[in-house]
C-alpha positions as CSV (number, residue, x, y, z in Angstrom):
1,X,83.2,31.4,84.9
2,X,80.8,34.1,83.3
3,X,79.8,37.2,86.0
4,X,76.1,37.7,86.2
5,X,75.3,40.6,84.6
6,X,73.0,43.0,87.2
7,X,69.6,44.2,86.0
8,X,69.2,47.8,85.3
9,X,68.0,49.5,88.2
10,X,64.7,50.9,88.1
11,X,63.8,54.3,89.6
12,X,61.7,52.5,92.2
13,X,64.7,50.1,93.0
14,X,66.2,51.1,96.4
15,X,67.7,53.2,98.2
16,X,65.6,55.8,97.1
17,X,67.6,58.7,98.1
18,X,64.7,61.0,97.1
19,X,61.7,59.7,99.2
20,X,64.5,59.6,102.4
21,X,65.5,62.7,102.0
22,X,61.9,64.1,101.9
23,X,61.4,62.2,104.6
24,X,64.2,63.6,106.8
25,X,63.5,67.1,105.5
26,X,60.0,66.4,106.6
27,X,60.6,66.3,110.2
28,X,61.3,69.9,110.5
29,X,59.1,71.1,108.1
30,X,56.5,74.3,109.0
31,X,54.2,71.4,107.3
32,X,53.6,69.4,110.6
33,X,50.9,70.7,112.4
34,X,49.9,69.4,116.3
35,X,46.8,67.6,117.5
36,X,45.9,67.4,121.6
37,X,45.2,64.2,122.5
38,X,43.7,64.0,126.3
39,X,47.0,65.5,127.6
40,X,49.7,64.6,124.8
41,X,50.7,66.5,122.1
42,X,50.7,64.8,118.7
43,X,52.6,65.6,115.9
44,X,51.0,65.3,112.7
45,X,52.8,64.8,109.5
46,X,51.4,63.2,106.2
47,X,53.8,61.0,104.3
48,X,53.1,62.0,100.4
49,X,53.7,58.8,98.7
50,X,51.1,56.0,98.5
51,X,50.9,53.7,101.6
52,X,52.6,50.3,101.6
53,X,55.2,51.2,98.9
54,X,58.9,51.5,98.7
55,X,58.2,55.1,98.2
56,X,56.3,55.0,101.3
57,X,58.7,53.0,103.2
58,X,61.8,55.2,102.1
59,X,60.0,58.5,103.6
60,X,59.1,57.0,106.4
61,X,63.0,55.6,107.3
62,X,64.1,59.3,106.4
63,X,61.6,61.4,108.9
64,X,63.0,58.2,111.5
65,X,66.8,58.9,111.2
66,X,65.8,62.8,111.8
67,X,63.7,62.0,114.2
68,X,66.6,60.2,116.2
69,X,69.3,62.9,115.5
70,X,67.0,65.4,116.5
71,X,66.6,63.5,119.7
72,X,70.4,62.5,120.6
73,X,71.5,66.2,120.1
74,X,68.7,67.1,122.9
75,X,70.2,64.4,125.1
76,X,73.5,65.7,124.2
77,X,72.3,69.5,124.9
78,X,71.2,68.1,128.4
79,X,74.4,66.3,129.1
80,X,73.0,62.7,128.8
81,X,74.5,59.5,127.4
């Protein structure tokens, strides 16, 4: 029995360590600006890769996870679970 041999991975091919990292970095990045909205704040930031790409999708799964670590250390900080 003969192994498949695996395609060469392309430079789009995921993970794209990259684009997530940008993305992660991105969260806390002096690049973000606010917007009021009634009386919420938004916070603005642009993803820089093309929309509806791996690129895109990459960026957006890193500025998520920092999103989420950034949000269980304030729970932690306030002594939640």
């Amino acid at each position: 029995m003969h192994r498949q041999k695996r395609p060469p991975k392309l430079k789009n091919d995921p993970p794209l360590p990259l684009q997530y990292n940008k993305g992660y970095e991105a969260f806390s990045s002096v690049k973000q600006w606010t917007r009021k909205v009634d009386d919420a704040t938004l916070i603005v930031t642009a993803c820089p890769f093309k929309e509806h790409t791996m690129q895109a999708r990459e960026w957006q799964r890193g500025y998520n996870k920092a999103y989420f670590d950034n949000l269980e250390k304030l729970h932690e900080a306030n002594g939640r679970n």
